[in-house]
Backbone as CSV, one residue per row, in Angstrom:
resi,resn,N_x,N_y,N_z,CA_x,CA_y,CA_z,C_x,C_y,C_z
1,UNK,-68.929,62.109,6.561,-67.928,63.099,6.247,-66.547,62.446,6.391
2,UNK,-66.018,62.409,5.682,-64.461,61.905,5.383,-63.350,63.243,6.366
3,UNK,-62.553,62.227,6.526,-61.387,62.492,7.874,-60.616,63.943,6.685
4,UNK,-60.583,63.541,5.725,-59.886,64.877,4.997,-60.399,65.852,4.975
5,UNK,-62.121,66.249,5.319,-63.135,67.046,4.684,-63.205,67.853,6.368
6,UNK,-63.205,66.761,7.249,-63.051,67.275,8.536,-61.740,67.846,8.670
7,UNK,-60.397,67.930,8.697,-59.451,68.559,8.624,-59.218,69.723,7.982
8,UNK,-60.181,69.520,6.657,-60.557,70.820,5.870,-61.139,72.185,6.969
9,UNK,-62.380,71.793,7.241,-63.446,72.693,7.727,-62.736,73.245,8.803
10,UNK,-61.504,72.418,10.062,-61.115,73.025,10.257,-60.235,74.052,10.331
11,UNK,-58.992,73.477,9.096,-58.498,74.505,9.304,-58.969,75.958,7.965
12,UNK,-59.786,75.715,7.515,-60.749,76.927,6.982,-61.251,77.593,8.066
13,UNK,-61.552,77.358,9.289,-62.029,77.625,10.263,-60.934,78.545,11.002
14,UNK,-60.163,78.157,11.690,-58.903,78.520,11.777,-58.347,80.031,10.954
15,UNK,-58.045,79.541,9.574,-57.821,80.542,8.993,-58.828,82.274,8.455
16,UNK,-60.112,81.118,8.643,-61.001,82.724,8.233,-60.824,83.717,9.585
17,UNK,-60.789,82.803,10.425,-60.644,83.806,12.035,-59.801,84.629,11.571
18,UNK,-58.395,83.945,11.613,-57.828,85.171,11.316,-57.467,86.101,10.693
19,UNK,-57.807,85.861,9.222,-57.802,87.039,8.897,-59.076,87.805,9.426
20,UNK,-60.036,87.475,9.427,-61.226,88.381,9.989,-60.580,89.504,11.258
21,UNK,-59.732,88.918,11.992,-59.167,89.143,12.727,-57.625,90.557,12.291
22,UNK,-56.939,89.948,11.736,-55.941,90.818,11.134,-56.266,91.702,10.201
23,UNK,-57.137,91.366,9.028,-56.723,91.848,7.540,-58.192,92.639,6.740
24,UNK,-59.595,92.170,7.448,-60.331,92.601,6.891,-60.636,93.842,8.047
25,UNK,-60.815,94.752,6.933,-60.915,96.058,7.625,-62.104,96.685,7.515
26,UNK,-63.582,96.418,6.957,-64.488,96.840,6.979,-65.524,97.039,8.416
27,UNK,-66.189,98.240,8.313,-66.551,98.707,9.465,-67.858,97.990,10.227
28,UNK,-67.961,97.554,9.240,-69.447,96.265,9.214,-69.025,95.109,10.578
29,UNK,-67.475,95.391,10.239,-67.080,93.790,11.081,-66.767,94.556,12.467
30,UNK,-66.952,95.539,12.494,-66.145,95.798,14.064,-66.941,95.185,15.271
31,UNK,-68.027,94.531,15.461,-68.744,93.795,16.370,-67.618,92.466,16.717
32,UNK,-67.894,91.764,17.721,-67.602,90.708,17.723,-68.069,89.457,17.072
33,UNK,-67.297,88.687,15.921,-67.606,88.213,15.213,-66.371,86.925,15.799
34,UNK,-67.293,85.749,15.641,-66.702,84.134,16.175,-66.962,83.347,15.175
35,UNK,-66.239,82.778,14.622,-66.400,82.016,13.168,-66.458,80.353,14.122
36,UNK,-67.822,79.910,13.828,-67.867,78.691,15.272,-67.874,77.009,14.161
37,UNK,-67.919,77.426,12.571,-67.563,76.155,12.290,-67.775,76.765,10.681
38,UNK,-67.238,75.478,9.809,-67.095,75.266,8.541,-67.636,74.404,7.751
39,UNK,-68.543,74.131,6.980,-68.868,73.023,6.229,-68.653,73.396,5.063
40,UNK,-67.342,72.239,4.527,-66.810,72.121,2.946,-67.817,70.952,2.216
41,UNK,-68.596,71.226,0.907,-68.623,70.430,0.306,-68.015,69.700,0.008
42,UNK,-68.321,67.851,-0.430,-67.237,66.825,-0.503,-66.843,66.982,-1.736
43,UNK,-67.379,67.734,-3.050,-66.463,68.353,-4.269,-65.697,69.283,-3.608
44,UNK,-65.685,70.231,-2.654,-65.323,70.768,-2.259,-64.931,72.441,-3.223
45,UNK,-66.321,72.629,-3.931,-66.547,73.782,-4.602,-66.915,74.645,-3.425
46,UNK,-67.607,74.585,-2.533,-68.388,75.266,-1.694,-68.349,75.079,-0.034
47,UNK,-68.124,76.186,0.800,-68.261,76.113,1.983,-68.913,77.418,2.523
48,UNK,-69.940,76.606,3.562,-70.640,77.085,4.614,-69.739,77.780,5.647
49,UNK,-69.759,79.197,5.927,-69.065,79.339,7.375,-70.023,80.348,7.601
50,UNK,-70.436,79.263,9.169,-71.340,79.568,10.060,-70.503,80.829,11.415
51,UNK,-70.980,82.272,11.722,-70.661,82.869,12.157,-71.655,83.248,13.736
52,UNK,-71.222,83.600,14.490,-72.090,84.290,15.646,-71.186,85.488,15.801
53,UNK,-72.017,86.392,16.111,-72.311,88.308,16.245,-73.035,88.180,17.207
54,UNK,-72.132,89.291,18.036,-72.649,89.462,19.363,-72.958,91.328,19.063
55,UNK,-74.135,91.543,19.365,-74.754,92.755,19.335,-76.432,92.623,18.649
56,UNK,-76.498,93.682,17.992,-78.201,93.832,18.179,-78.284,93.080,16.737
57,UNK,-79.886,93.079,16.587,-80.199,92.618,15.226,-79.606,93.223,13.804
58,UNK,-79.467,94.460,14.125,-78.917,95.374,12.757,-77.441,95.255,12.911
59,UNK,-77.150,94.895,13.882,-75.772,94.548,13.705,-74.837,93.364,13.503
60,UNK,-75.972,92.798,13.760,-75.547,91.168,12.978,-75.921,91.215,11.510
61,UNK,-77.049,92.105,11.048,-77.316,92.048,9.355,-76.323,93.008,8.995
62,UNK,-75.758,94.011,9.498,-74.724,94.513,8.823,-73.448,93.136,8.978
63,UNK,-73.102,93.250,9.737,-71.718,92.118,10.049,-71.943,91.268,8.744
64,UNK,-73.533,90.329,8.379,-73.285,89.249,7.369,-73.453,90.142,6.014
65,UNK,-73.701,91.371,5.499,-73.581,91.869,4.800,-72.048,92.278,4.658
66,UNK,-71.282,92.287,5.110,-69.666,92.833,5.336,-69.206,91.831,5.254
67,UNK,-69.497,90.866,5.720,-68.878,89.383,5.564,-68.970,88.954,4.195
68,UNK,-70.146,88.816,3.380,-70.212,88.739,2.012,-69.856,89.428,1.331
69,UNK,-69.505,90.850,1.501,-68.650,92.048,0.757,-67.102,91.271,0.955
70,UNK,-67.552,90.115,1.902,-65.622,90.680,2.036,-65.178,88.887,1.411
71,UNK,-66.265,88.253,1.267,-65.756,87.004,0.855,-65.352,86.591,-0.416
72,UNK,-64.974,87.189,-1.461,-63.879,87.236,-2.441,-62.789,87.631,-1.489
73,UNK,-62.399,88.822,-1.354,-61.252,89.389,-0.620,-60.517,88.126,0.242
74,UNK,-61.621,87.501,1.397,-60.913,86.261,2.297,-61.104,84.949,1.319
75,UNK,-61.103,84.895,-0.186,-61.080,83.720,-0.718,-59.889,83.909,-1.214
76,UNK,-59.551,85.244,-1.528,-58.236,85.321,-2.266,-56.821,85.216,-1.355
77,UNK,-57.098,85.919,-0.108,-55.876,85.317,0.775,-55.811,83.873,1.595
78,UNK,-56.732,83.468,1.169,-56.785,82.068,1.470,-55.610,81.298,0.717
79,UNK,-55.757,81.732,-0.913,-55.062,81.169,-1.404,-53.449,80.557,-1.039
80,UNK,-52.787,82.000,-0.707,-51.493,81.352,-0.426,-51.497,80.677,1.043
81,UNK,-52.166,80.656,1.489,-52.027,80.312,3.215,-51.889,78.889,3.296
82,UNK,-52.992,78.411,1.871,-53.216,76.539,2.065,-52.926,75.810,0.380
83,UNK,-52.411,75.235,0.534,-51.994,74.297,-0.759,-53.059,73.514,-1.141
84,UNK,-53.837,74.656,-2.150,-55.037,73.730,-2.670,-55.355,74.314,-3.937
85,UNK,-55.454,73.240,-5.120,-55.496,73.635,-6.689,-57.131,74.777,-6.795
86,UNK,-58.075,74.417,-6.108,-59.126,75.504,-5.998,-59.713,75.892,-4.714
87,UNK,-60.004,77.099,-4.141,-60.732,77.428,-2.791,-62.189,77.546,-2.972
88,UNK,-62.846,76.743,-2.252,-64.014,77.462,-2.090,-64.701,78.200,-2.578
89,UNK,-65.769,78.751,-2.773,-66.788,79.882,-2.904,-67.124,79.970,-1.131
90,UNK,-67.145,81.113,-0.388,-67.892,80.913,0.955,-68.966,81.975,0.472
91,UNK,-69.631,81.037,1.654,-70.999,81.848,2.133,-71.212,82.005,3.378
92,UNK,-71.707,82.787,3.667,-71.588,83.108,5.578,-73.212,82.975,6.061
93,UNK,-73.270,82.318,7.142,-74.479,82.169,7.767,-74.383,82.824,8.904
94,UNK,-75.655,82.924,9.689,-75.487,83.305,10.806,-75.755,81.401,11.868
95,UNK,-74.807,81.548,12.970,-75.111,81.189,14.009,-75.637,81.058,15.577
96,UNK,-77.047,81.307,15.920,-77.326,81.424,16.969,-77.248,80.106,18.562
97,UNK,-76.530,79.484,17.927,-76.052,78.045,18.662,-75.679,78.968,20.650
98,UNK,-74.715,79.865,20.262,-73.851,80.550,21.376,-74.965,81.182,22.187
99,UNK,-76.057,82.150,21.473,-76.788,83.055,22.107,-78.550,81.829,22.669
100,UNK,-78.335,81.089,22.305,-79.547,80.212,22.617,-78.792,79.265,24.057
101,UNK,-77.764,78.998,23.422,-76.917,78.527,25.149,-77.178,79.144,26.448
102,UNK,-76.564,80.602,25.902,-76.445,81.152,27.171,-77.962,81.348,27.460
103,UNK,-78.938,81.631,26.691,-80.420,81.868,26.971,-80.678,80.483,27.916
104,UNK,-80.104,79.497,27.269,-80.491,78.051,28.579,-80.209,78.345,29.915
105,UNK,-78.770,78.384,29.632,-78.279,78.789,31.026,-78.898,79.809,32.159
106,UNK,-79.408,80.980,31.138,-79.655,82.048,32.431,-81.185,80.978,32.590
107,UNK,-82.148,80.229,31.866,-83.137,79.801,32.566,-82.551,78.884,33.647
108,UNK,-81.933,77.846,33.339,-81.228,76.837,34.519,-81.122,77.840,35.859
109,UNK,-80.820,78.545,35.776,-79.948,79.908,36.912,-81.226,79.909,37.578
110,UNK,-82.530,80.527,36.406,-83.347,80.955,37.208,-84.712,80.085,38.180
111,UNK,-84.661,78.787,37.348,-85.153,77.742,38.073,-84.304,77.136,39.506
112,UNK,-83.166,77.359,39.423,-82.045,76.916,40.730,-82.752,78.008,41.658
113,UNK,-82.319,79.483,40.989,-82.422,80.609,42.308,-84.410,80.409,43.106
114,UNK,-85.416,80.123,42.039,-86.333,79.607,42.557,-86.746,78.395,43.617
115,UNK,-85.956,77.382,42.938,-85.867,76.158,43.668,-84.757,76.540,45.265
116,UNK,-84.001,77.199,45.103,-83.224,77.501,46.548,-84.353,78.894,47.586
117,UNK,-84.656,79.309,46.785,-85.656,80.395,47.512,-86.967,79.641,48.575
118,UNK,-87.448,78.778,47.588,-88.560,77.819,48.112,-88.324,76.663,49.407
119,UNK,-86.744,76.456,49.061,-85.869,75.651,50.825,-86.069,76.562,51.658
């Protein structure tokens, strides 16, 4: 991946937050939604943005259903934000990277609180 393509993803990254944050107003999104990375194709027709949703299963399939309702809308204010002759097409994935972490963690926790019980 080229140093330009990485500068890309992030600040696509960067910017979808916020508008997700400010500007899209659909009710789909009101969960907590963390935009945790970007992958631009090196034509750079196409980018991946990988999301994590915190809440239940139906509420992460609504969230990426709202997210794809809304990705024209955040392709078009993209436009003026970044100096680039074409944006993207996005597509939104889900990311479970965050919720498999913390699933480590509470096991780590619970092998410690075992292992200190057994001293």
């Amino acid at each position: 991946m080229t140093r330009r393509i990485e500068r890309l993803n992030e600040i696509f990254r960067q910017e979808i937050s916020d508008l997700l944050r400010r500007q899209v107003k659909d009710p789909r999104l009101s969960v907590f939604i963390t935009v945790t990375r970007v992958d631009i194709s090196p034509d750079l027709s196409h980018a991946r943005v990988y999301v994590s949703v915190m809440g239940s299963e139906e509420e992460k399939r609504g969230a990426l259903r709202g997210l794809d309702a809304a990705a024209a809308f955040i392709r078009h204010e993209l436009r003026p934000r970044l100096a680039m002759r074409r944006i993207p097409l996005l597509t939104f994935r889900q990311d479970d990277s965050m919720e498999q972490g913390a699933h480590v963690l509470d096991l780590l926790d619970e092998v410690g609180e075992q292992e200190s019980d057994e001293d």
